[in-house]
C-alpha positions as a Python dict, from the first residue, in 0.01 Angstrom:
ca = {
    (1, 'X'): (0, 0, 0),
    (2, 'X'): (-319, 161, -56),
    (3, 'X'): (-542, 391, 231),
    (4, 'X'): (-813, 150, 234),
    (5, 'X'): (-535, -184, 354),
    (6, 'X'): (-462, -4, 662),
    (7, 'X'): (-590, -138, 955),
    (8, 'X'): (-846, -5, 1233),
    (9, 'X'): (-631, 198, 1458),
    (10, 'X'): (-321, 246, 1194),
    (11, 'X'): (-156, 552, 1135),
    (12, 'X'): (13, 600, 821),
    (13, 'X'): (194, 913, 581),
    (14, 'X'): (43, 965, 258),
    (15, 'X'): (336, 954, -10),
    (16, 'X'): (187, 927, -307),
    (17, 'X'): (-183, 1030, -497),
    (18, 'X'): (-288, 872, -824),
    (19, 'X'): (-515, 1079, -956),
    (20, 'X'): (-560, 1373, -1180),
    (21, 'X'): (-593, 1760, -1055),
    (22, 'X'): (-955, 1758, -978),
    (23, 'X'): (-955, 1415, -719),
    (24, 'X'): (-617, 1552, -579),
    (25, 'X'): (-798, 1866, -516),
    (26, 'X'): (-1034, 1743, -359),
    (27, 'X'): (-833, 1540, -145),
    (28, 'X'): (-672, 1846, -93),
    (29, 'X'): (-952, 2060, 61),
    (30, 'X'): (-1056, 1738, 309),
    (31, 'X'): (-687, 1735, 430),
    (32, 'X'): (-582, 1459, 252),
    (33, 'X'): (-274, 1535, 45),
    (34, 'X'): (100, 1375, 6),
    (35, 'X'): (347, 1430, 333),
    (36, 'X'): (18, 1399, 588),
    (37, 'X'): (20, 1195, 826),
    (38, 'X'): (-351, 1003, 925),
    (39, 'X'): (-495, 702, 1100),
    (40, 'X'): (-769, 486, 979),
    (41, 'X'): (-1099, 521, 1194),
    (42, 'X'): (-1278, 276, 1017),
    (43, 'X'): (-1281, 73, 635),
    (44, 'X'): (-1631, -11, 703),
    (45, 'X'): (-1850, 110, 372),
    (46, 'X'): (-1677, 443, 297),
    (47, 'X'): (-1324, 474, 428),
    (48, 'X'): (-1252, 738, 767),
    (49, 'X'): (-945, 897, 888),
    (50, 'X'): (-846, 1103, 1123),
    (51, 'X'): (-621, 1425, 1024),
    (52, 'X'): (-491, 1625, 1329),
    (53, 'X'): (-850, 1545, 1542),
    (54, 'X'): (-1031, 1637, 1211),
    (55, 'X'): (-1239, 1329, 1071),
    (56, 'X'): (-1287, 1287, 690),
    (57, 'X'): (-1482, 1054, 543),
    (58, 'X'): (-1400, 958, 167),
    (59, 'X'): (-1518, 677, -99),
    (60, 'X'): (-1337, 345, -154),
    (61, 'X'): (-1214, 450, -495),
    (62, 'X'): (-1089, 758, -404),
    (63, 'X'): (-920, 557, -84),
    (64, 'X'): (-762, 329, -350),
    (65, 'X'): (-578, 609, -480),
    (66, 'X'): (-410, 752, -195),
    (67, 'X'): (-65, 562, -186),
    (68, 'X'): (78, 522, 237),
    (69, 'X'): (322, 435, 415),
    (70, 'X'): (291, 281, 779),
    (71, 'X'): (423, 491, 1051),
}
């Protein structure tokens, strides 16, 4: 499942990024790589998680790229 199906509330562990170096680097300097664990604040327009009481803010495509697993 993709970032963006999560629910409101969710938490989930990222396992998986499809993307080449430069989206997974930026992931990567918002927080948002593979072994994290997050929870979806809201899928409302752009997509917002939470990372350790940090809250990141990304785009729907790049959302659609970040492969999870519920927790």
């Amino acid at each position: 499942m993709v970032l963006g199906q999560l629910a409101r509330g969710e938490r989930a562990r990222i396992v998986a990024i499809e993307g080449g170096r430069g989206l997974r680097q930026r992931l990567y300097l918002r927080g948002l790589f593979e072994g994290r664990e997050v929870r979806l604040v809201s899928n409302y327009g752009s997509v917002t998680v939470e990372i350790d009481r940090n809250v990141v803010a990304i785009g729907r495509g790049m959302a659609q790229k970040i492969i999870v697993e519920r927790s």
